[in-house]
C-alpha positions in Angstrom: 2.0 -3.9 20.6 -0.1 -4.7 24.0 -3.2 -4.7 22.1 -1.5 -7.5 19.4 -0.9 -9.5 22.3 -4.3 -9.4 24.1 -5.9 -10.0 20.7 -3.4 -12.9 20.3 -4.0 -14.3 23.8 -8.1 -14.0 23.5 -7.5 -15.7 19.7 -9.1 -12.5 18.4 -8.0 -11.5 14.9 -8.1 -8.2 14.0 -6.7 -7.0 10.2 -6.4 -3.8 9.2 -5.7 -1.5 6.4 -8.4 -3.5 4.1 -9.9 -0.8 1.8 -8.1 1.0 -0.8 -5.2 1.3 1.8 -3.5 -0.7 1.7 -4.9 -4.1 -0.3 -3.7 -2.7 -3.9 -0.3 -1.9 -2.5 -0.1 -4.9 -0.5 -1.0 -7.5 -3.0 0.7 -5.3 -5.4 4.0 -5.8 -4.1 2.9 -9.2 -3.9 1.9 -9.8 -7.5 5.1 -8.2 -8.7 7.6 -10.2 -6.4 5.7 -13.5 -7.5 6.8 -12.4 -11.3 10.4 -13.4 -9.9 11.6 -16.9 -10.7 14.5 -18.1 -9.5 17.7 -17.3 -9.6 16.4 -13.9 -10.2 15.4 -11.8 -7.0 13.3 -8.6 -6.8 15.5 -5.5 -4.5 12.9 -2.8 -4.5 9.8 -2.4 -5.8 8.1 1.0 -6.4 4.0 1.6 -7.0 3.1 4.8 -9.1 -0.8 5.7 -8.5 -2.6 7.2 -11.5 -6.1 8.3 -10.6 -8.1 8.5 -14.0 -11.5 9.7 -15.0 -14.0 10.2 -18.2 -15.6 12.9 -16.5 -14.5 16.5 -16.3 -12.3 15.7 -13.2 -11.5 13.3 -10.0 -13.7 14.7 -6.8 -13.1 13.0 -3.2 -15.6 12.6 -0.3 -15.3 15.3 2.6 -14.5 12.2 5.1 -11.4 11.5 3.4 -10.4 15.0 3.6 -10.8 15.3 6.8 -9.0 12.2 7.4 -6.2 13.8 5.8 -6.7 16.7 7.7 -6.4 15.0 11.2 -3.5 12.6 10.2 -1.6 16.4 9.7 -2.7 17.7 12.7 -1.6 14.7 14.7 1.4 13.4 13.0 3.4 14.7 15.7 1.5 12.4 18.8 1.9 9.4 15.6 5.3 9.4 15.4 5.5 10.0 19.3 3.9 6.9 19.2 5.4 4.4 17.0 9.1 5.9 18.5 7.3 4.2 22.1 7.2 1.0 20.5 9.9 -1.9 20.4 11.9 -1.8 17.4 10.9 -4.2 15.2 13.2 -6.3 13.3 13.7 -6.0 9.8 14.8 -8.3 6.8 18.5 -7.6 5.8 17.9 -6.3 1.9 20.9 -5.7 0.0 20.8 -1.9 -1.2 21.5 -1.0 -4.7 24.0 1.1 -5.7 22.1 2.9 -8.1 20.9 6.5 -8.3 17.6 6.3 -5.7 14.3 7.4 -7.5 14.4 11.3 -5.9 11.0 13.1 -4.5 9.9 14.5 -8.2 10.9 12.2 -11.3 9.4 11.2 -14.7 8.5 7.6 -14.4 8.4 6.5 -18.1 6.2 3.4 -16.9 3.5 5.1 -15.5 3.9 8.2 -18.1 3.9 11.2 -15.7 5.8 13.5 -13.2 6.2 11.0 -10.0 5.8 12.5 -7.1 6.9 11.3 -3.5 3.5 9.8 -1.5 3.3 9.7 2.8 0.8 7.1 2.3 0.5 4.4 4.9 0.8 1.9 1.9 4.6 1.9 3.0 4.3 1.4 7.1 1.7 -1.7 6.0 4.0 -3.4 3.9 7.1 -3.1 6.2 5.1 -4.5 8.7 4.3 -7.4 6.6 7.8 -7.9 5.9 8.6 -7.4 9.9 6.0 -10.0 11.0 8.1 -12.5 8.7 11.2 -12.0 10.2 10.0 -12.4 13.7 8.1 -15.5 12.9 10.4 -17.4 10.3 8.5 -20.5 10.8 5.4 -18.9 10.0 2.1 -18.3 12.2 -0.1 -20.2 14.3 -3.1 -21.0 13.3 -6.6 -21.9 15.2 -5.5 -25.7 15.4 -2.4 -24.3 17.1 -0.3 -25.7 14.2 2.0 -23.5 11.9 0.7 -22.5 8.8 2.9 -23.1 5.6 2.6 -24.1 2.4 4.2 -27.3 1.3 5.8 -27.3 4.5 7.3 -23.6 3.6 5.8 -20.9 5.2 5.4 -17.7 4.1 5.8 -19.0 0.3 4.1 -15.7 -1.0 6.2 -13.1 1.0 9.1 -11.7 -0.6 10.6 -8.8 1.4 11.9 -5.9 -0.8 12.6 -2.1 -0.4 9.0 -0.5 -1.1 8.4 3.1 -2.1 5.5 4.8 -3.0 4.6 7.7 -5.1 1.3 9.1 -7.2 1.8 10.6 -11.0 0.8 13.9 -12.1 0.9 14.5 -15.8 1.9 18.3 -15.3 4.1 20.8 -13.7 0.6 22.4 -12.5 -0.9 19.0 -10.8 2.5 19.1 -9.5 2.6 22.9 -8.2 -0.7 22.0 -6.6 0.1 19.0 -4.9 2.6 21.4 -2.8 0.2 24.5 -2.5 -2.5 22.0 -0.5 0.5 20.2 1.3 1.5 23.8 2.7 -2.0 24.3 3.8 -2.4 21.5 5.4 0.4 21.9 7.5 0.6 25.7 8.3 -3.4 25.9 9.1 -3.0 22.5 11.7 -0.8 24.3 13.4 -3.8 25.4 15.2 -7.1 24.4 16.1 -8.8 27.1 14.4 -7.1 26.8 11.0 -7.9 22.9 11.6 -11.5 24.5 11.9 -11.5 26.4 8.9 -10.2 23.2 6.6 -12.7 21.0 7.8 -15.8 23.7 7.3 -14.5 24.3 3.9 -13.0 21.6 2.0 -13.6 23.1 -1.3 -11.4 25.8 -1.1 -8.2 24.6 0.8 -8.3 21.3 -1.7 -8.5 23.7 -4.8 -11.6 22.0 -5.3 -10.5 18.4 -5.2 -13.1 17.6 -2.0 -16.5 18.6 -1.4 -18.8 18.4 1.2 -21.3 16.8 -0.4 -19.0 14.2 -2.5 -19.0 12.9 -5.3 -22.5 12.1 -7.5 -23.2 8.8 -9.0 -21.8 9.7 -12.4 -18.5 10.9 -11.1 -18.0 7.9 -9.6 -18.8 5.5 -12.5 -16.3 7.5 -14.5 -13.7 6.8 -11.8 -10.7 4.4 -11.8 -7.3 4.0 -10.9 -4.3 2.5 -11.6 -1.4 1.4 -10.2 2.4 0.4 -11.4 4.8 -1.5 -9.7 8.4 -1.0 -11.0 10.1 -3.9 -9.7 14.1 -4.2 -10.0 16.4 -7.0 -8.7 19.1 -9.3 -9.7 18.8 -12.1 -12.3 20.9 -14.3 -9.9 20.5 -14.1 -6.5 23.6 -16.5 -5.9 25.8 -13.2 -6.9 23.9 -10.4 -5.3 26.3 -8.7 -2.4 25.0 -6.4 0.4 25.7 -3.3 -2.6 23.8 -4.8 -6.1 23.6 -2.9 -10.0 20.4 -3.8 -11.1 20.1 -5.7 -14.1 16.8 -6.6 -14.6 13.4 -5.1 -14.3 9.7 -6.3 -13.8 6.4 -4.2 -14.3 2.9 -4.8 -13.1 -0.4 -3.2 -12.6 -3.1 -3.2 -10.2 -5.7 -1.7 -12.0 -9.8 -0.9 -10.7 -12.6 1.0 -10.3 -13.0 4.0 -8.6 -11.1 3.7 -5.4 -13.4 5.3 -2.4 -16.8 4.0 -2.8 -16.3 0.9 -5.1 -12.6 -0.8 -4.8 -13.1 -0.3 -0.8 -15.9 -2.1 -0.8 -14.6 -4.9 -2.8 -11.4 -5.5 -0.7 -13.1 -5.2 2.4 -16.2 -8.1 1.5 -13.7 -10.3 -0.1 -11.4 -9.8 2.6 -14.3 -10.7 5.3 -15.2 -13.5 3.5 -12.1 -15.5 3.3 -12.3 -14.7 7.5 -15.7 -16.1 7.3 -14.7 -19.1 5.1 -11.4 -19.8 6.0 -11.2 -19.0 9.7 -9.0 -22.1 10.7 -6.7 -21.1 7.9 -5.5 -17.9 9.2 -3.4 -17.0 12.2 -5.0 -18.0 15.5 -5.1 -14.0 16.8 -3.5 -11.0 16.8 -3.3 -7.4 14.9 -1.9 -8.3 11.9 -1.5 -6.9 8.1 -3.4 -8.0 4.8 -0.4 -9.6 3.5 0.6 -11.7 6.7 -2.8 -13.1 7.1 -4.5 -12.9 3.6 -0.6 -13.6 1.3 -1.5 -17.2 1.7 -5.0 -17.4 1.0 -7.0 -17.3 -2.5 -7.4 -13.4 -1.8 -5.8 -12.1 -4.8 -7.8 -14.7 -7.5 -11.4 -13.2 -5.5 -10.6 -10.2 -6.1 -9.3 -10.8 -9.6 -13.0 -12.4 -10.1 -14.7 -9.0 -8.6 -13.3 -6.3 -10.5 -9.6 -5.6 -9.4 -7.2 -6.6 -12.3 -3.0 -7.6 -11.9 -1.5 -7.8 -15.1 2.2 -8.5 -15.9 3.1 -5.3 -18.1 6.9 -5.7 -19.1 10.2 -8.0 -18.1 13.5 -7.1 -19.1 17.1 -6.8 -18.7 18.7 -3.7 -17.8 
């Protein structure tokens, strides 16, 4: 928080989260809650993650395992950490009273087992949707003026109930989701069993990382694909702080693979609208994709470079 307002006072902007987390989630909800004319509002949205190849099978790069390995190890000193923080306001949602997605369901519009994701995607977009509360009128830009569209800010924002999950299409991708997830947390339990996972990625991934990564063919026959479920009300002018759902949106974020190509991507295009559009953007601070970029031509560049949103369905429920 004391770092947002140095970088604030200095008129320093720093954005994170730009690669693969958390740009597709972020301008995923985005997309999907732009699909929403009114009367109708969105309530939650949900992204599904469905990693694909042409090749034998998906391999990661040893630094994102280890990554993953230290984000275990220290989740503890994290959540010490953001508890040490101000509370943060939050938008007032109405909740649904329908049955919640649980931690393992079929998702019939992704067409696989879902399965429950700690991603950071989630923090990244509440913190989107916090930075609009506190600052109803918008941001300040350079100029020291607020910025707003049509004299409306935060136009592109619409702040729903996000949840995120990946899709395995079997029981066994499920099983070993939860054999590596029990690995990763009995073995960081001490520094030498965070040791052992580090020096041998191979075998406590089940062979998913590898120290020497991915080869150039693996990652051509890489991509992803992501589906945001979207459901809301067809008229907001009825919706209570307890809704039913009656009507659903689906959308896709679709691109290549997501380490070593769709990273770069986000992160270019992302430094280029800083580059081009400087006096456009807040005037400082620490700030999310979707607070500083949600305004901006962001999601058309990287439409134009490879990462695809497509409407997939509408419909009443």
């Amino acid at each position: 928080m004391s770092g947002g307002i140095i970088t604030a006072t200095l008129r320093s902007l720093v954005v994170s989260a730009c690669g693969y987390d958390s740009i597709p989630a972020e301008f995923g909800v985005i997309h999907n809650t732009q699909q929403w004319e009114p009367p109708s509002v969105p309530i939650t949205v949900d992204s599904y993650l469905v990693l694909e190849s042409t090749g034998k099978r998906i391999k990661g790069n040893i630094g994102t395992w280890e990554t993953l390995v230290l984000g275990v190890a220290n989740q503890a000193d994290l959540q010490t950490l953001r508890k040490s923080r101000p509370r943060r306001q939050r938008p007032q949602i109405p909740r649904s009273s329908s049955k919640k997605p649980g931690l393992i369901h079929w998702e019939g519009n992704a067409g696989g087992w879902a399965v429950r994701l700690p991603s950071a995607d989630a923090t990244v977009v509440r913190r989107t949707h916090a930075t609009m509360v506190e600052n109803p009128n918008g941001l300040f830009n350079a100029s020291g003026e607020f910025l707003s569209s049509n004299g409306q800010p935060w136009t592109s924002i619409k702040p729903v109930h996000y949840g995120c999950y990946v899709i395995q299409k079997s029981v066994i991708g499920i099983i070993g989701m939860f054999v590596i997830g029990l690995l990763l947390v009995f073995f960081t339990r001490f520094k030498f069993g965070e040791k052992l996972l580090i020096q041998h990625p191979e075998l406590f991934s089940l062979g998913i990382f590898q120290k020497e990564g991915p080869s150039e063919e693996e990652i051509d026959s890489a991509s992803f694909k992501m589906y945001f479920v979207g459901r809301g009300c067809s008229n907001s002018t009825q919706h209570t702080l307890s809704v039913k759902f009656d009507q659903e949106i689906v959308t896709r974020v679709s691109g290549p693979e997501i380490g070593y190509i769709t990273t770069p991507i986000t992160l270019i295009q992302a430094a280029l609208i800083v580059l081009d559009e400087r006096h456009n953007l807040p005037k400082g601070g620490v700030l999310t994709p979707g607070s500083v970029f949600g305004g901006t031509d962001y999601l058309q560049r990287l439409q134009k470079n490879g990462i695809s949103f497509d409407v997939i369905s509408s419909k009443k429920l």
